[in-house]
N, C-alpha and C positions, 0 to 999 in steps of 0.2 A: 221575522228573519227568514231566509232564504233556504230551505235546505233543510239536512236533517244530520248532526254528529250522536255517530255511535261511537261513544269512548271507553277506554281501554285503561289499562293502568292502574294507580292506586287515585283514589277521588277523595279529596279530603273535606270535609265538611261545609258548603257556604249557607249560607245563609241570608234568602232574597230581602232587601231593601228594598220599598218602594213609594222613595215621596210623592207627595200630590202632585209635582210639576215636573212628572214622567215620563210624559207624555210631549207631542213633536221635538224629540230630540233624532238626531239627524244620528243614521245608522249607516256602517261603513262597512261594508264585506269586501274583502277580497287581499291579491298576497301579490308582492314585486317580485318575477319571476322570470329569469332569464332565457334568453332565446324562444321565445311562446307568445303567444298571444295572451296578454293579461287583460282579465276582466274586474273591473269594480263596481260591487251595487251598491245605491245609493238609496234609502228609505229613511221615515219616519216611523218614529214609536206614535200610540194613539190610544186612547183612553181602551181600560180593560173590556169594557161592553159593546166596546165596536168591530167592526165587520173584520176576519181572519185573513182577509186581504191587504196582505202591506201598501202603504201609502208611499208609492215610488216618488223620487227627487228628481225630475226634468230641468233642464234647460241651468242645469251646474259649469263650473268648469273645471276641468279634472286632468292633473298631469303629473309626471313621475319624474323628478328631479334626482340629478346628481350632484354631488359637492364638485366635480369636474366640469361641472354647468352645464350638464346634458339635460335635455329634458325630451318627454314624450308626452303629445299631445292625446288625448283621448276623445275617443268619439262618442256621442249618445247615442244608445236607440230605448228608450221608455226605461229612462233610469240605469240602463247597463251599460256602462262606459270600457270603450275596450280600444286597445290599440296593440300592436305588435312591440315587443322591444328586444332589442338586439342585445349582444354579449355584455352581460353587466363584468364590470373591475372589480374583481378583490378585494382591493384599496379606496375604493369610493364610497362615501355614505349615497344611500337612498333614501327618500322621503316620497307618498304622496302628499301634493298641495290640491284643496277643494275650495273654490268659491263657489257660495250659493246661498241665497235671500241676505247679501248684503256682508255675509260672515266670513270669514277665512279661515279655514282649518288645515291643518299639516300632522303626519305623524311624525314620533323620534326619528333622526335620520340615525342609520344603521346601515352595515357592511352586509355584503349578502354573507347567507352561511351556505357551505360547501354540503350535498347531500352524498352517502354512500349508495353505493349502485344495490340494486336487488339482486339477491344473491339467488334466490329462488321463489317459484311461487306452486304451492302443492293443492292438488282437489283432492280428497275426501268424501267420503258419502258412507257416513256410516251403520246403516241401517239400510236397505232394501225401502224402506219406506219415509226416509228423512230426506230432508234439506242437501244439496252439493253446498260443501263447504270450499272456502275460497280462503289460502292460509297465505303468509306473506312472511318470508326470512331477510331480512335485509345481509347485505357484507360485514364481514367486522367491522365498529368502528374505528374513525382515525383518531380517536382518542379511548382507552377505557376504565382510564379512573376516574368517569363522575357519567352519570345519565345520559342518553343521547334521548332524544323526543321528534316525532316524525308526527306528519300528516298524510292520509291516505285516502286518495279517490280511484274512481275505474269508470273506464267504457265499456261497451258490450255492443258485440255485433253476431248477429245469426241470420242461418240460411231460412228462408222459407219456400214452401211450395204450394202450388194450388190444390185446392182439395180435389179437383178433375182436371183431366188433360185431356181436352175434344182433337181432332183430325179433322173436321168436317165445319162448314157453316151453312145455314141455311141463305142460299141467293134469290132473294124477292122479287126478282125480274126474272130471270129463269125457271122459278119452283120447283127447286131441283137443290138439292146438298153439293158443295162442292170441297174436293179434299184441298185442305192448307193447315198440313198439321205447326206452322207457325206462326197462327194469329197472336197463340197468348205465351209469355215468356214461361220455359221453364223453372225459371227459380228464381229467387231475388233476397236483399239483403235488407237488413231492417237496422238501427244503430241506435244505442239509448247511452247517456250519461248518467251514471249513478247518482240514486237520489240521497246517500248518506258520506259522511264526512269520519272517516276515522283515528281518531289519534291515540297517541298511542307513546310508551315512555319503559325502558330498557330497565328502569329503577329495580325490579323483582329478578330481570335475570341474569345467569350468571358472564361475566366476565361485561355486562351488560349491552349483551347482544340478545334482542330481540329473536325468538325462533317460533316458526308456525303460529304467528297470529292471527286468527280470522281479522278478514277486510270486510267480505261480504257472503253472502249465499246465494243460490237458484234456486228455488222452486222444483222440483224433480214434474211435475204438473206442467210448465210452462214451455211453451211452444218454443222458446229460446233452446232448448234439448232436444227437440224434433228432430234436428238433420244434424247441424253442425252449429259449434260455438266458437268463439276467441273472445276472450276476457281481455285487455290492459290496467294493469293496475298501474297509479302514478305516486312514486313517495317522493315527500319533499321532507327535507330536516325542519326544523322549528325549534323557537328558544324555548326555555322552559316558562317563561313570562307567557308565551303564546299557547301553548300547551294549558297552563291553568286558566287563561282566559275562557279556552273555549269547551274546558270542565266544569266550569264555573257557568256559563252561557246555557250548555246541556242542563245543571241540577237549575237554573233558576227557571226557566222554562220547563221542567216539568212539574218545579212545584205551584207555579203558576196555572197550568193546564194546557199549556200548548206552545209550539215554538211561535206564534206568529200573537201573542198576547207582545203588549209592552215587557220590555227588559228592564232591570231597577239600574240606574245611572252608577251603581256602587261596582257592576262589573270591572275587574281592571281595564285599562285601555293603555294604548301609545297614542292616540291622536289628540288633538286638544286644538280649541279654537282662541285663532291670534288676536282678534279682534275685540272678545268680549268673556266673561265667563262662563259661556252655556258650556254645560258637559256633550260630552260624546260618546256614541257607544261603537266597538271595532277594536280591533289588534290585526295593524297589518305587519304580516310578516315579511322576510327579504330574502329571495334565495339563489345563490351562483347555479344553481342547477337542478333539475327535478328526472328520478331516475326512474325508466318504465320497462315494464316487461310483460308481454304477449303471450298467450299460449292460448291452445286450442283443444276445445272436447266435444269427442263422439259419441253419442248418446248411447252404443253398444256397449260400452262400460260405464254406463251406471244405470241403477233401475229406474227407468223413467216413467214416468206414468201418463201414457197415449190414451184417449178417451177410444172408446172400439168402433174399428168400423160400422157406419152407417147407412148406408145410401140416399143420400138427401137429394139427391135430382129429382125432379117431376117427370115421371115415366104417363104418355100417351100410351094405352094399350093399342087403340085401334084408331087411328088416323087418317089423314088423308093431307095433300100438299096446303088444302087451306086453314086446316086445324097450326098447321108449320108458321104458315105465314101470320095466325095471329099471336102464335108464341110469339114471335118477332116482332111487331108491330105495336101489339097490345100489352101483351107481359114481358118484354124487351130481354125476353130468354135469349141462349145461347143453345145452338144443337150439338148434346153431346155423341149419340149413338143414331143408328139408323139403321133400323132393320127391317127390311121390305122383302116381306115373302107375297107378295100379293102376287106371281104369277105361279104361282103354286092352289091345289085346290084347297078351297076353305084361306086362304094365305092372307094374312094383313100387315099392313106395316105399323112398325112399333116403335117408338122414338122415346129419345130422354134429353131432359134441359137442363139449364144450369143457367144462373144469375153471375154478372160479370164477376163478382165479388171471390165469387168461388173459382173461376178461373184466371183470374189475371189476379199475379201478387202485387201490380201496384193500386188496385184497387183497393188494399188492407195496408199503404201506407208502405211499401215495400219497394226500391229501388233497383235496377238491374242490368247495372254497370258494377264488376265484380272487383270487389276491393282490393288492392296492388298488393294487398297483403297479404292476402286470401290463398290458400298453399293446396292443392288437391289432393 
């Protein structure tokens, strides 16, 4: 399975099942989710001794129906079936329908559920030497006499910078430095989707409203605190049916030894194939709306842990223009410094280099075109 849930809540005992004929059963991730771009994976389970690499499902065909006869088409790319879909109704059941190796599969149709907005989202850091914590309060909800149950992912975007900023390059026709202090960008953005799935269920508090849940953590170490952060977290409501699904997913996968082992066919599900009796493994869920919220941290409040200055350039003590031109040519350096006292008595010139990697942040994977988002 794809992904990784850290659950929350009360976890009630299950108990992993695993008949002998466990394996190639057709595995179904993903949630009907309005106005977004939805994604569905599609894999196989496969015997317990084989490779941690899920057995993705190609050349499917995968679409999200309405009882209003709407439908959306989904596109492949190696198993990930994804298409956009517009403002789901209230009043309309939702289903996905899969064909693939000849089978037909559909989950229960169902009404999307209406999510409460985020009421707030708090960091934390409670120790000089721990983890930023990442807590999540939802709004009241619109009902509160009985449970409410959420699902919880996030983005992450930070600033980066190069470890050196040159002024100069060395010109191999000239033999001579010349100043452009804009060859390489000052800063750039880097953006990752969270690798855990949180859920999570109001049962324990009171009035059962969810308050300061952790979602996720940062590393106080990690380069993502360097300069500048923005978190997005995303809550979606979920049924309680969905909620023990993927409690149940979590304990059977750990007691198995890892989430990408075979899942036992005893997990609950919604989907179920029309065609024949092969089981299924999946719970997709259905939702009117998923609510998100943005904030941003300065690494000046909180302790972060910066490895210490080093100087890791390649300093030339005593050079000369063609010692330049084989940093350039040979060691495909970059000229950081340039300091030429050679008309001075006893005088030499003394330079320092740098590898693209260390100057240009898209060299580490870093972008720089500044997110619409991004607030100064």
């Amino acid at each position: 399975m794809a992904g990784v849930c850290t659950l929350s809540g009360c976890i009630e005992e299950y108990e992993a099942d695993l008949p002998s004929d466990d394996t190639n059963l057709l595995v179904v991730e993903g949630a009907i989710c309005s106005s977004q771009w939805n994604t569905f994976i599609l894999s196989r389970t496969q015997p317990i001794n084989a490779s941690n690499t899920p057995r993705m499902v190609s050349g499917a065909s995968v679409s999200v129906r309405g009882s209003d006869g709407s439908e959306y088409v989904l596109q492949e790319a190696d198993g990930y079936y994804t298409c956009w879909i517009d403002a789901l109704q209230p009043d309309v059941d939702y289903c996905v329908h899969i064909e693939t190796d000849g089978e037909v599969y559909e989950s229960d149709p169902q009404k999307p559920m209406r999510t409460e907005s985020i009421a707030e989202v708090n960091v934390v850091q409670e120790t000089p030497e721990s983890a930023i914590d990442v807590l999540v309060t939802p709004d009241a909800p619109f009902t509160t006499d009985k449970p409410t149950y959420y699902s919880w992912t996030f983005d992450e975007t930070w600033e980066v910078r190069p470890d050196y900023i040159t002024y100069y390059y060395f010109d191999t026709k000239k033999m001579a430095p010349v100043y452009d202090p804009n060859q390489f960008p000052r800063r750039g953005w880097k953006d990752a989707k969270g690798t855990t799935i949180l859920v999570g269920s109001s049962l324990n508090y009171e009035a059962h409203r969810i308050r300061k849940l952790k979602v996720y953590d940062i590393d106080r170490s990690s380069e993502r605190m360097y300069y500048r952060y923005s978190g997005q977290v995303h809550q979606r409501a979920i049924s309680k049916a969905e909620y023990e699904y993927e409690l149940a997913r979590r304990q059977a996968s750990s007691e198995m030894g890892g989430l990408f082992t075979p899942l036992p066919s005893a997990l609950p599900t919604n989907i179920h194939c029309l065609s024949s009796d092969k089981r299924v493994i999946g719970y997709v869920g259905c939702s009117l709306n998923t609510s998100t919220y943005r904030f941003f941290l300065a690494p000046n409040d909180y302790a972060i842990n910066r490895p210490k200055y080093q100087d890791a350039r390649r300093w030339l003590e005593d050079c000369n223009e063609s010692d330049c031109l084989r940093m350039v040519e040979e060691e495909h350096m970059f000229l950081c410094e340039w300091e030429d006292y050679r008309d001075r008595p006893d005088g030499k010139l003394r330079t320092a280099w740098a590898y693209k990697f260390q100057l240009d942040v898209r060299a580490r994977g870093a972008y720089t075109e500044m997110p619409d988002y991004w607030e100064e």
